[in-house]
C-alpha positions as CSV (number, residue, x, y, z in Angstrom):
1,X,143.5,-42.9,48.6
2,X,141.7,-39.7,50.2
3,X,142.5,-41.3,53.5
4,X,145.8,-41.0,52.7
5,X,145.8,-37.5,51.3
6,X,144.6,-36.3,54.4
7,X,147.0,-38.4,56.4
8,X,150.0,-36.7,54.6
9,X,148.4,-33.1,55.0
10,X,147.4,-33.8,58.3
11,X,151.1,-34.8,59.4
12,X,152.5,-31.5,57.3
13,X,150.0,-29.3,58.9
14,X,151.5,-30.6,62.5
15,X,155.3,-30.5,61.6
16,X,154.4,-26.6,59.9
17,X,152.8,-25.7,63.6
18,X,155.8,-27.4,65.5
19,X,158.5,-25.9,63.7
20,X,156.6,-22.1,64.0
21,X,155.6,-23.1,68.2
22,X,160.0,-23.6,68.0
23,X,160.7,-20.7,65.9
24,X,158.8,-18.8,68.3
25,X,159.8,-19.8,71.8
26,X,163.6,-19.2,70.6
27,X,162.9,-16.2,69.3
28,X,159.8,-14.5,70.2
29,X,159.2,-12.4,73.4
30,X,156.3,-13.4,75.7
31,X,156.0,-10.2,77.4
32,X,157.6,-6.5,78.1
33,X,160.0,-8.1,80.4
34,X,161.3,-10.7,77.6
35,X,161.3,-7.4,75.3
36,X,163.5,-5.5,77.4
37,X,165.6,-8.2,78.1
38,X,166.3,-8.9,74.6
39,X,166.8,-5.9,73.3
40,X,168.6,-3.3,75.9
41,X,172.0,-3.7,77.6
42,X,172.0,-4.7,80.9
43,X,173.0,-2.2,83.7
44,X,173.9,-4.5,87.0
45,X,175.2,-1.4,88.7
46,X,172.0,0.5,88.2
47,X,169.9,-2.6,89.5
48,X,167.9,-1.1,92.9
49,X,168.5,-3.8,94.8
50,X,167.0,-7.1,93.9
51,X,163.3,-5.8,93.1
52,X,164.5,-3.5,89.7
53,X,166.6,-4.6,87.5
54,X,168.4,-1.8,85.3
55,X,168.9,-2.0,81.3
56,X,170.1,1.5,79.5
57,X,169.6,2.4,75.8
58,X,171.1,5.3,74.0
59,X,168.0,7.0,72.8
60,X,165.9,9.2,74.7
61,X,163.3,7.9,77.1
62,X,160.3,9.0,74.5
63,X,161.7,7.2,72.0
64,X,162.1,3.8,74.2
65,X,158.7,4.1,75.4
66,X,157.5,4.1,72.0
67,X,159.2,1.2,71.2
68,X,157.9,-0.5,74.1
69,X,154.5,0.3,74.0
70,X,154.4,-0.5,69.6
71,X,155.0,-4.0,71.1
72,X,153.5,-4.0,74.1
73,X,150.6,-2.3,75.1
74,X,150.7,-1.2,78.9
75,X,147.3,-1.1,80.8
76,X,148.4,2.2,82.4
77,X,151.1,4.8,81.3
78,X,152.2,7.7,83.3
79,X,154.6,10.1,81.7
80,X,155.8,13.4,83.6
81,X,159.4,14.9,83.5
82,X,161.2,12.5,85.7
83,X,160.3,9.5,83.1
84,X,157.6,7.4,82.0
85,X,156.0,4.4,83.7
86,X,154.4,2.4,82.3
87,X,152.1,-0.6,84.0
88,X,151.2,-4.1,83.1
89,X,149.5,-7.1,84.3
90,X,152.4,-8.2,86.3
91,X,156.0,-6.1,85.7
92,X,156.3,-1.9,85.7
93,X,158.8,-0.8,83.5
94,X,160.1,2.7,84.1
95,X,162.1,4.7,81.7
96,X,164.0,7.5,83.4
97,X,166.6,9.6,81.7
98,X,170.0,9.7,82.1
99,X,172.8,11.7,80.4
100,X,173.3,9.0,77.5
101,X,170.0,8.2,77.3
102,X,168.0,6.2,79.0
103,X,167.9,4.1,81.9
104,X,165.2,1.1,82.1
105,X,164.3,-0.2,85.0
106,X,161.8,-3.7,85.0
107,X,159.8,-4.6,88.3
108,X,156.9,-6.8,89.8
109,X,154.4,-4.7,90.5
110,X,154.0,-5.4,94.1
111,X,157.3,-3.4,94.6
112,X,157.0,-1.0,92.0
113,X,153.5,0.8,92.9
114,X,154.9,1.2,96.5
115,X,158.1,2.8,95.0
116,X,156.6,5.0,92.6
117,X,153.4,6.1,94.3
118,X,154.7,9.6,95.0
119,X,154.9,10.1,91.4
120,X,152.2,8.4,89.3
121,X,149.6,8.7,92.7
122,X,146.2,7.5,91.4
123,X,147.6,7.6,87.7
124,X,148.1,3.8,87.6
125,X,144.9,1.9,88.0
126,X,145.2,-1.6,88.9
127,X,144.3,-4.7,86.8
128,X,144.1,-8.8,87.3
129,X,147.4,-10.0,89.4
130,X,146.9,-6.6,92.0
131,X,147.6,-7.2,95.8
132,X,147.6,-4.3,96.9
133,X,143.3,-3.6,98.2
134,X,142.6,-4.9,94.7
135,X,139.3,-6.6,94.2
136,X,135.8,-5.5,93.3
137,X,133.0,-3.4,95.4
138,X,133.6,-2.9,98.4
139,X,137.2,-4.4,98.4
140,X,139.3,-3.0,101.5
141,X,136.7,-1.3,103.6
């Protein structure tokens, strides 16, 4: 009979951990991008080309960033009066203001850092996924 027992809580255990691994890939965001995506509106005239694409909110850029960073913490923020960037593993998201609020712009880091080097400089270190000199002592000389 205990082999049974644990038979039946073994099989509930599994179906519990299925149903919250389903729950959470339908629902849940897996990174800033998926954040951004799900919960600003999408601006396809504000895209920069294919490398950024735009999302707007109507609050103010301090206000997004806080949202964004409460969920997602960045490995490097920069904030200045144009906007505030803000650097992960693999996307940038930049939050620049616009009349009505905000304007959100998510992009790969390869094209990002290039684009907004003139503004954060040195202010975004790099972490793992970097191709641009990245790597350890001694790296690029």
């Amino acid at each position: 009979m205990t082999y049974r027992r644990w038979f039946v809580v073994g099989v509930a255990v599994a179906v519990v951990g299925v149903l919250v691994a389903v729950f959470a890939i339908f629902s849940g965001n897996f990174s800033p991008r998926g954040y951004v995506e799900d919960r600003y509106t999408r601006a396809t005239s504000r895209d920069i080309g294919r490398d950024a694409l735009a999302y707007t909110s109507t609050r103010p850029p301090s206000q997004v960033s806080k949202e964004i960073t409460d969920a997602w913490q960045p490995a490097d923020q920069y904030v200045d009066g144009s906007g505030v960037y803000l650097r992960y593993d693999d996307d940038s998201v930049v939050i620049l203001p616009i009349a009505a609020g905000s304007l959100i712009l998510l992009e790969r880091m390869t094209t990002a850092y290039p684009r907004y080097h003139h503004v954060v400089g040195h202010g975004w270190g790099w972490g793992r996924g970097s191709t641009v000199r990245g790597g350890g002592p001694g790296a690029g000389k």
